[in-house]
C-alpha positions in Angstrom: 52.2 73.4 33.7 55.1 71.6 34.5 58.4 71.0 32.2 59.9 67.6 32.6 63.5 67.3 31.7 64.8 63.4 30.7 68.2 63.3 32.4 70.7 60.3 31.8 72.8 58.9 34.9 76.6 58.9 33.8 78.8 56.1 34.4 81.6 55.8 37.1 80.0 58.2 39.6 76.5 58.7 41.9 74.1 58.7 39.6 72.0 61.6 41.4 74.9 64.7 40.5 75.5 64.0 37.2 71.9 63.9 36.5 71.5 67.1 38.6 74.8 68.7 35.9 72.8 67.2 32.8 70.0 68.9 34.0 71.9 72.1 34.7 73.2 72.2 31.6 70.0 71.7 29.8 68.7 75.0 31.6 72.0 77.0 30.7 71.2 75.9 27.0 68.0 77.7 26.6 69.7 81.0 28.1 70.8 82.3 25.0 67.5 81.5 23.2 65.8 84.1 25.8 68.3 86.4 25.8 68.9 87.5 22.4 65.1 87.8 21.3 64.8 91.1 20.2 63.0 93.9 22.6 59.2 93.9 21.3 58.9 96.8 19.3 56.9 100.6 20.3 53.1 99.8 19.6 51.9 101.8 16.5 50.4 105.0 17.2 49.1 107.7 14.9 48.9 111.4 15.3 46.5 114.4 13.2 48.5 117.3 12.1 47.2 120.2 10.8 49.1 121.2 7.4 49.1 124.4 5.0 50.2 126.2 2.1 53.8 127.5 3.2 56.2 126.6 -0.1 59.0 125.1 0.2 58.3 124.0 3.6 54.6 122.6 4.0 52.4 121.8 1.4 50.4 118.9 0.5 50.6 119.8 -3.1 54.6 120.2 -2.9 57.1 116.9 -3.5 56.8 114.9 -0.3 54.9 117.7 1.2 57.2 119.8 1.7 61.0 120.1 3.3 59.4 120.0 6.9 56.7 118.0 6.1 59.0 115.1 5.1 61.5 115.5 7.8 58.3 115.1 10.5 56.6 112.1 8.8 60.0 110.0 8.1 60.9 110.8 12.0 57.6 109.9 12.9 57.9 106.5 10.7 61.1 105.9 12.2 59.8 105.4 15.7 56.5 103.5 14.5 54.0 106.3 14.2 51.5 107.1 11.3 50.6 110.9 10.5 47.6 112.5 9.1 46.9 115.6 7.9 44.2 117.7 8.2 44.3 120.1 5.6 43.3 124.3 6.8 44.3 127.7 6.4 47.5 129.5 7.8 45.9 131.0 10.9 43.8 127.6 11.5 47.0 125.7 11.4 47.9 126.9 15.0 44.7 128.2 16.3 42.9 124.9 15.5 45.4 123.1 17.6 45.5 125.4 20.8 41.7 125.4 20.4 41.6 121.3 21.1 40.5 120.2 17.1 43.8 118.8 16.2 46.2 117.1 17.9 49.6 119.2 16.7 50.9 120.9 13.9 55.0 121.7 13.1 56.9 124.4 11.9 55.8 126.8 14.3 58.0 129.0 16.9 57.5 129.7 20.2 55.2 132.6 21.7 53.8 133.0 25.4 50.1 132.1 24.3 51.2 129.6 22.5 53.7 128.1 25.3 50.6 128.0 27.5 48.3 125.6 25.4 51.1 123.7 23.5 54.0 121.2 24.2 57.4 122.1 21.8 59.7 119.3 20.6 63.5 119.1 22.3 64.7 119.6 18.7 63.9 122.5 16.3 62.8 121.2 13.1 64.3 124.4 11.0 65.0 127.7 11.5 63.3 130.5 9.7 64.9 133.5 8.5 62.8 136.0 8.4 63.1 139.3 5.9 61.1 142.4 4.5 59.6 142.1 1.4 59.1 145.2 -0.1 58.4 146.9 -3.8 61.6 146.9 -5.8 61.3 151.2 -6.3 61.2 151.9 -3.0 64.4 151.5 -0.8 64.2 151.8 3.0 67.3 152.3 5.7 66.9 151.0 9.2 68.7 149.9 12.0 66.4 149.1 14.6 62.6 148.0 14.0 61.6 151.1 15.7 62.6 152.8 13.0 60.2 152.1 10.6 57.4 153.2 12.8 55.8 155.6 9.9 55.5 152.8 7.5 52.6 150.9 7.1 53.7 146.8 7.5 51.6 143.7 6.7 51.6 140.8 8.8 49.5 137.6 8.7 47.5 136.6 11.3 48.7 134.0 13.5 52.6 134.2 12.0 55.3 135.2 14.8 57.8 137.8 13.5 59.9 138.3 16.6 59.8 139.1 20.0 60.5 142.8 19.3 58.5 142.8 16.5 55.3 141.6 18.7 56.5 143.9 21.0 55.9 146.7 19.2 53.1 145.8 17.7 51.2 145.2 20.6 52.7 148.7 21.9 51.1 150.5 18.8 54.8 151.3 17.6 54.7 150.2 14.6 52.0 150.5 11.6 50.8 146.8 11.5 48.3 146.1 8.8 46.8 142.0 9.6 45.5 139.9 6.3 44.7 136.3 6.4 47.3 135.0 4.5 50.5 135.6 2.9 49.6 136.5 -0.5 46.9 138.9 0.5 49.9 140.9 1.5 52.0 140.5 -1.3 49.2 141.8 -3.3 48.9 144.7 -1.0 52.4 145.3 -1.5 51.8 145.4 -5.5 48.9 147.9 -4.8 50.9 150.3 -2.3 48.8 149.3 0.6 51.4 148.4 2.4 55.5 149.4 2.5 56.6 146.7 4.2 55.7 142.7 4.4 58.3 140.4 6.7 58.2 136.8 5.3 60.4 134.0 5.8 63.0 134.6 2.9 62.9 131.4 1.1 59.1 131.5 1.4 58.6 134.3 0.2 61.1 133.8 -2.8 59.2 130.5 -3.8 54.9 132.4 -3.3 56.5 134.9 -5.4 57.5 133.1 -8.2 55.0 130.5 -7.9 52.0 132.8 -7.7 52.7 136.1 -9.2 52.8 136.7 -13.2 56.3 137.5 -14.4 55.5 141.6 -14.8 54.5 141.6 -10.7 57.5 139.5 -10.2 59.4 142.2 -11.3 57.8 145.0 -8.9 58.9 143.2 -6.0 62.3 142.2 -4.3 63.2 141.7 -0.6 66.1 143.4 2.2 69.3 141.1 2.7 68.8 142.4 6.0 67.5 139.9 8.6 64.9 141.2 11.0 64.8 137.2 13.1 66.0 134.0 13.1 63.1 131.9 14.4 63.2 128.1 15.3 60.7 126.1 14.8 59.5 123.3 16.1 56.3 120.5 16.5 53.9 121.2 18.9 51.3 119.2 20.2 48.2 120.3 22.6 48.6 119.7 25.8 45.6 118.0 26.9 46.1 115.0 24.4 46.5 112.1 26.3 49.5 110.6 24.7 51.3 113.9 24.0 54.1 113.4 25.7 54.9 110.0 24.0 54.1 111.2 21.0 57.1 113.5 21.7 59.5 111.0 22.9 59.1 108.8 19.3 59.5 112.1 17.4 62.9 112.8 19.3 63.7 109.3 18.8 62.9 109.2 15.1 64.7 112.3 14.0 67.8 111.1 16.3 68.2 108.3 14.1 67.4 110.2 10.6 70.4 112.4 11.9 72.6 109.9 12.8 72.5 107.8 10.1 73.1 110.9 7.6 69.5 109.7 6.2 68.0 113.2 7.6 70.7 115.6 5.4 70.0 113.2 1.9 66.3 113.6 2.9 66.6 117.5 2.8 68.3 117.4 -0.6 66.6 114.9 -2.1 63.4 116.9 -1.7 64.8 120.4 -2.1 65.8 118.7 -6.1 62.1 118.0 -6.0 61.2 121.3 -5.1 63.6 122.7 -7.6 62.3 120.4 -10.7 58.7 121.3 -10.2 59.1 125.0 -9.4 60.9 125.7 -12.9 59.4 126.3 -15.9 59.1 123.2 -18.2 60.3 123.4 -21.9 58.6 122.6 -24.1 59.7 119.2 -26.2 61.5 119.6 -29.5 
C-alpha cells in the first residue's frame, strides 16, 4: 500500500524543491508520533506455587498470606505475572516441586539436592534466623553444635537447619529425631520426647502462641542463641520451560517494590495485620 503525500509548490522558486522540503517536513512530523509510543508491555504470564502453613511468613489463612507471600505476589504483579497456589504440606512444599508437580515454591534456602533440581532467585526474599526451642525447665550450654550430641533434637522433614547442622546429622553426630511437621515436634517437646527442636525464631514464637493452650505455652521458651542465619529465596524447577523468565520478572518486580519504598510499607503494613489477628480480641463492653 502506498502513502500519497499532497505537496504544495511555493512561490518565487522551482517548484520541484520546495515540494520535495514540504514533503520532508511532513515525514519529520510524524517522527515524534512513533517515537514516544510507549514500549508494548511483558505478555501476562502465570506461575503455580506451592504454599504452607509457616506463620508469619506463608499462610493462605494469614493477612495477605503471609509476610513472604505478599512480597512474592506484589513483585510478581509488578512485572505482569499472575500466581497460584497450590495448597500442601511442609515437606510437599519442596519435594513436590523438585519432583516436577509444581512449578516453584519461595521461602526456601539453598542445599546441594536441592541446587541440582531447582533455579534460586538473584535476590533473597528474607532471611531466617534460626533458634532452639526447648522446655522452659531445662537449660542447656553449648558452644558448638557438636556439643549437644547426647541430646535427642527434632527436625522436620524437608526444613534445612544449616550446613553444619546437616552435616552432622548425616554423620550420626547428633541425635536427630524427624516428624512431619513443626508442631509434631513442639508437642514432642511438651512430652519430653525430644530436648531440643531448632525453628525459625519468629515462627516458632507465632505456632506457639497460635496453637498451644496458654498452660503449654508456659512449658516452653526458646535460646537467644542463634544456631543459622538462612536466606531464602524462590525457586522454580528447572525443567519448566519459562523458568528462567519467570525469574527475570520476579527480579524485575521486587526491584521496583524496593525502589519505590512500596516493598518496606508492604512488610509493615502486613506485619500490623499479622499483629491484629494473632491477639486476643476483647470482648465488647
Amino acid at each position: 500500500m502506498r502513502m500519497r503525500f499532497s505537496c504544495c509548490a511555493i512561490r518565487n522558486g522551482s517548484p520541484a524543491r520546495p515540494r520535495r522540503r514540504a514533503c520532508l517536513l511532513t515525514l519529520l512530523a510524524g517522527l515524534p508520533m512513533l517515537t514516544c509510543m510507549p514500549a508494548r508491555a511483558d505478555a501476562p504470564l502465570s506461575v503455580t506455587l506451592t504454599i504452607h502453613d509457616y506463620p508469619p511468613f506463608i499462610g493462605l489463612d494469614l493477612p495477605y498470606g503471609g509476610l513472604l507471600t505478599r512480597v512474592v505476589v506484589e513483585a510478581f504483579k509488578a512485572s505482569n505475572v499472575t500466581v497460584k497456589f497450590a495448597r500442601v504440606s511442609s515437606n510437599r512444599a519442596i519435594t513436590g516441586v523438585m519432583m516436577g508437580l509444581y512449578d516453584g515454591g519461595f521461602g526456601w534456602a539453598h542445599t546441594p539436592e536441592r541446587d541440582r533440581k531447582l533455579l534460586y532467585s538473584d535476590t533473597s526474599i528474607y532471611t531466617f534466623r534460626m533458634v532452639f526451642f526447648q522446655r522452659r525447665d531445662m537449660q542447656l550450654n553449648w558452644n558448638a553444635l557438636s556439643d549437644l550430641s547426647k541430646y535427642q533434637i527434632g527436625a522436620t522433614l524437608g526444613d534445612h537447619y544449616s550446613d553444619e547442622f546437616s552435616t552432622l546429622h548425616a554423620q550420626r553426630k547428633l541425635q536427630v529425631q524427624e516428624a512431619a511437621g513443626d508442631l509434631n515436634n513442639m508437642r514432642k517437646l511438651l512430652l519430653g520426647r525430644i530436648d531440643l527442636f531448632p525453628m525459625e525464631e519468629e515462627a516458632g514464637k507465632m505456632l506457639i502462641q497460635t496453637s498451644l493452650t496458654p498452660t503449654e505455652q508456659a512449658r516452653l521458651s526458646y535460646q537467644p542463641k542463634t544456631i543459622s542465619t538462612v536466606p531464602t529465596y524462590l525457586v522454580l524447577r528447572r525443567d519448566l520451560p519459562n523458568a528462567r523468565e519467570l525469574l527475570n520478572r520476579f527480579e524485575q518486580g521486587y526491584r521496583q517494590l524496593q525502589s519505590t519504598g512500596q516493598l518496606a510499607r508492604l512488610q509493615a503494613e502486613t506485619r500490623k495485620a499479622l499483629l491484629d489477628a494473632a491477639s486476643p480480641k476483647r470482648p465488647a463492653p
